[in-house]
Biopython code that builds the backbone (N, CA, C, O; Angstrom):
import numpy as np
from Bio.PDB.StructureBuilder import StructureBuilder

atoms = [
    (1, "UNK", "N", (240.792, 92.626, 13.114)),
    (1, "UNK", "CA", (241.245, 91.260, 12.936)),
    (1, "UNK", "C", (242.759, 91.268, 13.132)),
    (1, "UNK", "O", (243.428, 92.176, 12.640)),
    (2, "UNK", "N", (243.283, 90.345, 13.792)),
    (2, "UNK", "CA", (244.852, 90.505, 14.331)),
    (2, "UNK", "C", (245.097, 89.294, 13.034)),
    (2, "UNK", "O", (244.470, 88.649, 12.193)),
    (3, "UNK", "N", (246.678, 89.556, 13.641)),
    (3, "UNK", "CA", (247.286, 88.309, 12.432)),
    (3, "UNK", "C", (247.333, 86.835, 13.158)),
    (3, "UNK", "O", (247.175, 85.694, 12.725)),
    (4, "UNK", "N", (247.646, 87.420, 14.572)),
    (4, "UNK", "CA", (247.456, 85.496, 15.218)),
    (4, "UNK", "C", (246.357, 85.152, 15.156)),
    (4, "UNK", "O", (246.290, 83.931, 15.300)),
    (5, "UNK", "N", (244.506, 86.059, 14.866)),
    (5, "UNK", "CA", (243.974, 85.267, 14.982)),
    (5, "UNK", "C", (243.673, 84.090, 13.582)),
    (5, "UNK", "O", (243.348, 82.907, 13.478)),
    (6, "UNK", "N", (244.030, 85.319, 12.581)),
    (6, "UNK", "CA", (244.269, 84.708, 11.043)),
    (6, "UNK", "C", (245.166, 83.211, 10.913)),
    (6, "UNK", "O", (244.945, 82.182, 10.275)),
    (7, "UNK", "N", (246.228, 83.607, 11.799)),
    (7, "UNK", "CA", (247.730, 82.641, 11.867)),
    (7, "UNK", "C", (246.931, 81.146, 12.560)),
    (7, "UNK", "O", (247.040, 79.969, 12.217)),
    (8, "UNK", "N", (246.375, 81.587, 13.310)),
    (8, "UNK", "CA", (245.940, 80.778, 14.004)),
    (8, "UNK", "C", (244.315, 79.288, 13.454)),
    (8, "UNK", "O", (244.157, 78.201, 14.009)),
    (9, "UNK", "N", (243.572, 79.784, 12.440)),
    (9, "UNK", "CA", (242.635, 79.742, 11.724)),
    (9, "UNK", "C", (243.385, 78.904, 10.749)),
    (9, "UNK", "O", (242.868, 77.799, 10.581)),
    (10, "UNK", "N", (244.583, 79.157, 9.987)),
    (10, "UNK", "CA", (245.267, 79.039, 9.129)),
    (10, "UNK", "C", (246.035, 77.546, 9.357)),
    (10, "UNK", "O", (246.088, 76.576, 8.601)),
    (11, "UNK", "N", (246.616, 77.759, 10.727)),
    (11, "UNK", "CA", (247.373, 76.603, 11.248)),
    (11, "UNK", "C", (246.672, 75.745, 11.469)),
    (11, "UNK", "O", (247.361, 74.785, 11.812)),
    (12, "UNK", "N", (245.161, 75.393, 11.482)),
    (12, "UNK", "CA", (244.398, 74.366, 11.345)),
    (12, "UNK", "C", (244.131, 73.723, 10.436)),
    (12, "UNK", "O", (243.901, 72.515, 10.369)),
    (13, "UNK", "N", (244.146, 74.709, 9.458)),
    (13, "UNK", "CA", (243.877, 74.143, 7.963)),
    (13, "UNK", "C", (243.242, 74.633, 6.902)),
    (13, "UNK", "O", (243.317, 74.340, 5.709)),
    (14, "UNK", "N", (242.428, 75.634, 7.648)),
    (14, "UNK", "CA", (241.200, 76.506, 6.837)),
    (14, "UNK", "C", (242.339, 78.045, 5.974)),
    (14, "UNK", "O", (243.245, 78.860, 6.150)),
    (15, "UNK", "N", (241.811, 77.755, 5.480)),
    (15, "UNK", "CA", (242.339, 78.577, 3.855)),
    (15, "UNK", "C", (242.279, 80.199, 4.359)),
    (15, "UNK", "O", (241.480, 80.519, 5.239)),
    (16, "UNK", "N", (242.936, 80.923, 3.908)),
    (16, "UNK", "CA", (242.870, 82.348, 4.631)),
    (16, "UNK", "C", (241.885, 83.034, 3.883)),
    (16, "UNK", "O", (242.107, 84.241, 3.786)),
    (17, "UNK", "N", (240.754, 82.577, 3.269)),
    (17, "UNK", "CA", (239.628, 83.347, 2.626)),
    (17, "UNK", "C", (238.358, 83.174, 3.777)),
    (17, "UNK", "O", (237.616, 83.925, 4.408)),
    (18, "UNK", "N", (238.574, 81.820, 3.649)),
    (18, "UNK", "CA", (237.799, 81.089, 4.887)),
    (18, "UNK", "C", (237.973, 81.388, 6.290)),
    (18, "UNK", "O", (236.936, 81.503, 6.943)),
    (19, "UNK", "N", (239.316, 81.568, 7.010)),
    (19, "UNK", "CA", (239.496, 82.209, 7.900)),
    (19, "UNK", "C", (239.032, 83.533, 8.352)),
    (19, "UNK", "O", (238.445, 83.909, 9.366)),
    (20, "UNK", "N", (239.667, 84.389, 6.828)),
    (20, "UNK", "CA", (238.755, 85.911, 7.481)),
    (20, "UNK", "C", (237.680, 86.263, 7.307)),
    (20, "UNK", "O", (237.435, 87.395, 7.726)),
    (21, "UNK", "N", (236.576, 85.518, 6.647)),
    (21, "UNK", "CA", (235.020, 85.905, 6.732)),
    (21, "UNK", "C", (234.735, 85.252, 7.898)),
    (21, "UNK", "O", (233.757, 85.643, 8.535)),
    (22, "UNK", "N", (235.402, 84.310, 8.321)),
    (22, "UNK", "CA", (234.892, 83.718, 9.917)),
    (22, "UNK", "C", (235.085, 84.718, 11.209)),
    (22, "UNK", "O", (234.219, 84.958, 12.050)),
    (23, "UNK", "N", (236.265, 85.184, 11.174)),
    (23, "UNK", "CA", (237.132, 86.167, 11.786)),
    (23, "UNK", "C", (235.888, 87.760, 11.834)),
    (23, "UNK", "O", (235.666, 88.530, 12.768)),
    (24, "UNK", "N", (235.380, 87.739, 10.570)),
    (24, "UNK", "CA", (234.805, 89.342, 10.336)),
    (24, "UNK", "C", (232.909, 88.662, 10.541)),
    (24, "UNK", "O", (232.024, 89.517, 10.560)),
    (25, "UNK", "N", (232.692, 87.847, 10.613)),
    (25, "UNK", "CA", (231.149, 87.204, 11.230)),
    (25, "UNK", "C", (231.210, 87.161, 12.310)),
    (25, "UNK", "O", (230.100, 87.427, 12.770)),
    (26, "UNK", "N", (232.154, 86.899, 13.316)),
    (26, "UNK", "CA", (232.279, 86.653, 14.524)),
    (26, "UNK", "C", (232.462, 88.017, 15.030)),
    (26, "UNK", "O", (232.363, 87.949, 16.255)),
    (27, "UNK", "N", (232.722, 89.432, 14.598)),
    (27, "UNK", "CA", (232.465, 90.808, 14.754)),
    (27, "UNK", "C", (230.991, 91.259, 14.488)),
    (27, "UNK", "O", (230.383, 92.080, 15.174)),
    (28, "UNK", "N", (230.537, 90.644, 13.462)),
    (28, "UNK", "CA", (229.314, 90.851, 13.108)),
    (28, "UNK", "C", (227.863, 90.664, 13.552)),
    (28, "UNK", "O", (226.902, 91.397, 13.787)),
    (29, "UNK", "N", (228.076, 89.627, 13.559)),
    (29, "UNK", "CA", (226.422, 88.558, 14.171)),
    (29, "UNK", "C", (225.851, 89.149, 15.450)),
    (29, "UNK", "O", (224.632, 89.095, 15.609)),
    (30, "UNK", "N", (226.844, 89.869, 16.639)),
    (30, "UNK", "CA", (225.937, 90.657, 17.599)),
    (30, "UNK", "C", (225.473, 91.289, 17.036)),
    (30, "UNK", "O", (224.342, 91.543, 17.449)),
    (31, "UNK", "N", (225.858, 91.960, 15.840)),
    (31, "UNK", "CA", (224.880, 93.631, 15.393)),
    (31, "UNK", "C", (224.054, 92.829, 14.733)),
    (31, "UNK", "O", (222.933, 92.836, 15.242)),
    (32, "UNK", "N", (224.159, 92.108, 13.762)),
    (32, "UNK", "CA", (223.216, 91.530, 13.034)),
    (32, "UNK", "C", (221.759, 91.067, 13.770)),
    (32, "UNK", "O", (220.689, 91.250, 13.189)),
    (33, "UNK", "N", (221.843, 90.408, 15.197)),
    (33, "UNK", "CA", (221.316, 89.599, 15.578)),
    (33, "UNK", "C", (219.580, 91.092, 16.097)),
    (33, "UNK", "O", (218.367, 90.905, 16.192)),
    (34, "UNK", "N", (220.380, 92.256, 16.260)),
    (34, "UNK", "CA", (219.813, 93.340, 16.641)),
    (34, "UNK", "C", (218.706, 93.772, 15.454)),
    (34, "UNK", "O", (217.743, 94.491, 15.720)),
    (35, "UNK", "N", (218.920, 93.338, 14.355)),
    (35, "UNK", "CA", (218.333, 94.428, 13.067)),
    (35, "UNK", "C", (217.280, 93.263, 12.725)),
    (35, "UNK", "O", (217.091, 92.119, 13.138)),
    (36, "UNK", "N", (216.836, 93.891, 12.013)),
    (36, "UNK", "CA", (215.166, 93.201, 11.648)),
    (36, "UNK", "C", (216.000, 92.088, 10.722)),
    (36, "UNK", "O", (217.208, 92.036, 10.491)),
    (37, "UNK", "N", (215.123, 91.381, 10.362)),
    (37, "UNK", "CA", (216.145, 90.130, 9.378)),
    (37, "UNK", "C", (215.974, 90.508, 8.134)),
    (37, "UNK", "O", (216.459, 89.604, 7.454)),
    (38, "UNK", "N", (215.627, 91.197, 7.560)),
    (38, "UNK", "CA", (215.781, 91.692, 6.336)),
    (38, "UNK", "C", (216.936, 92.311, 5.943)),
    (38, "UNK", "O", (217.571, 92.167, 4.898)),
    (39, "UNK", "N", (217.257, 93.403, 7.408)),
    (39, "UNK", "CA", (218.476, 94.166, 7.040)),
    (39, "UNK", "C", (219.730, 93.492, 7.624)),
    (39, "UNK", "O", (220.825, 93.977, 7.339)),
    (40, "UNK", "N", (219.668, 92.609, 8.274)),
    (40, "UNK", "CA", (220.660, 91.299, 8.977)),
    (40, "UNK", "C", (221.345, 90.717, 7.514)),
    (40, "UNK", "O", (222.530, 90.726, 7.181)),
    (41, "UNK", "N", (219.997, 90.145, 6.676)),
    (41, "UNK", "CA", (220.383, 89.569, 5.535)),
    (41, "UNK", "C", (221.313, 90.168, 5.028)),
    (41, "UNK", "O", (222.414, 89.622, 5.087)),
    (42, "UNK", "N", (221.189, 91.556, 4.327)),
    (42, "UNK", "CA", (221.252, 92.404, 3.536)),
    (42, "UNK", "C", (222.593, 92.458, 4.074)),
    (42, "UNK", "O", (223.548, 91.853, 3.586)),
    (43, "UNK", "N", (222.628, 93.105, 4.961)),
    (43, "UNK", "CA", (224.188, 93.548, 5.514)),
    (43, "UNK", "C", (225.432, 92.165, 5.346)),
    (43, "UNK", "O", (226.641, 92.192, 5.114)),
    (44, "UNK", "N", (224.157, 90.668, 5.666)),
    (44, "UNK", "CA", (225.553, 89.899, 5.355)),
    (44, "UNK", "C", (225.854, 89.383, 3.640)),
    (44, "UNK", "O", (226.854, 88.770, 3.268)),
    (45, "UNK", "N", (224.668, 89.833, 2.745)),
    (45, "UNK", "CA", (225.023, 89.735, 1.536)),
    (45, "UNK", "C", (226.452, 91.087, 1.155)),
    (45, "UNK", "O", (227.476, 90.976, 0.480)),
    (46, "UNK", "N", (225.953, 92.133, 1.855)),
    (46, "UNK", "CA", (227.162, 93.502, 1.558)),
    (46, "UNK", "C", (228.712, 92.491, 2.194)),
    (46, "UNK", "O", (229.581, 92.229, 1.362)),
    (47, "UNK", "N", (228.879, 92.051, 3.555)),
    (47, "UNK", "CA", (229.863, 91.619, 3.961)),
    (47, "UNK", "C", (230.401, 90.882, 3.053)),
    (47, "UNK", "O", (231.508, 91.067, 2.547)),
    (48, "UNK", "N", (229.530, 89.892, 2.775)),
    (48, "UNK", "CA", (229.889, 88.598, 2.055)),
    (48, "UNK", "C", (230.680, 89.478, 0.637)),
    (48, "UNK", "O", (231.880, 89.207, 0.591)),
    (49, "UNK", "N", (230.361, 90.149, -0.138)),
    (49, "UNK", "CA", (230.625, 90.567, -1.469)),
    (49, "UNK", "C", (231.403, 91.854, -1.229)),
    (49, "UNK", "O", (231.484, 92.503, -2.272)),
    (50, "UNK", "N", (232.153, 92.577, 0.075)),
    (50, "UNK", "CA", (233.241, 92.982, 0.042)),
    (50, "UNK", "C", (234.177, 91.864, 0.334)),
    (50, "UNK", "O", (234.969, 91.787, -0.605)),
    (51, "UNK", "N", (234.422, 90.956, 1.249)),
    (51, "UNK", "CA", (235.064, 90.099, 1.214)),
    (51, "UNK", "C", (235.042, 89.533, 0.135)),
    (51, "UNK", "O", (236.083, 88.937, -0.141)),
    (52, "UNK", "N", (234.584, 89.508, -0.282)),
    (52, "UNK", "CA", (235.163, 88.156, -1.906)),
    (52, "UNK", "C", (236.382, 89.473, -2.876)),
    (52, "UNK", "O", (237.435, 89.176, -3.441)),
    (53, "UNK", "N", (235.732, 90.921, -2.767)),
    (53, "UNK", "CA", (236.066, 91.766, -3.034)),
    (53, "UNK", "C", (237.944, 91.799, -3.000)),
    (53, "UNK", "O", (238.804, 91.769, -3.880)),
    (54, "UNK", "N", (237.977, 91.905, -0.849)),
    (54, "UNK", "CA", (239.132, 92.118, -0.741)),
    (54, "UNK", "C", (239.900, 90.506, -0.641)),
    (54, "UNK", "O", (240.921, 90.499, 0.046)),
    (55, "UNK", "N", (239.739, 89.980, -0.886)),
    (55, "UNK", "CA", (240.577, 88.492, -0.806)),
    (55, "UNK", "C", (240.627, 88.315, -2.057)),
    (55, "UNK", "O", (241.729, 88.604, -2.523)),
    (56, "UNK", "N", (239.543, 87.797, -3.118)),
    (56, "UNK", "CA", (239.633, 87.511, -4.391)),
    (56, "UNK", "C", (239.811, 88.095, -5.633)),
    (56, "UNK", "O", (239.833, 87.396, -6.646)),
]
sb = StructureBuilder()
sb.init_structure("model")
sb.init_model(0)
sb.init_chain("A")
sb.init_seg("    ")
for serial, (resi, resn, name, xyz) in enumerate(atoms, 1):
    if name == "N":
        sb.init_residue(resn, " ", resi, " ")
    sb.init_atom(name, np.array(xyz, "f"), 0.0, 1.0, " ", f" {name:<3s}", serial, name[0])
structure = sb.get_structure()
């Protein structure tokens, strides 16, 4: 994740918590889209709850 794309997310309006789980889904969702949906889920419950982790 770069900082302009953060900077950039930011300068719209969206909150920088909101910005970087968008930023780190948009890395994600090809792999996700690959795995059975169970482990798709799973992996975006893990994402979701390090991010709250490292932001909050």
């Amino acid at each position: 994740m770069s900082e302009e794309q953060l900077f950039y997310l930011q300068s719209r309006g969206m909150p920088e918590d909101e910005a970087m789980a968008m930023i780190v889904r948009g890395f994600i969702e090809p792999i996700a889209k690959e795995l059975p949906m169970e482990y798709a889920l799973e992996l975006n419950k893990l994402i979701e709850m390090q991010m709250e982790g490292a932001v909050g």
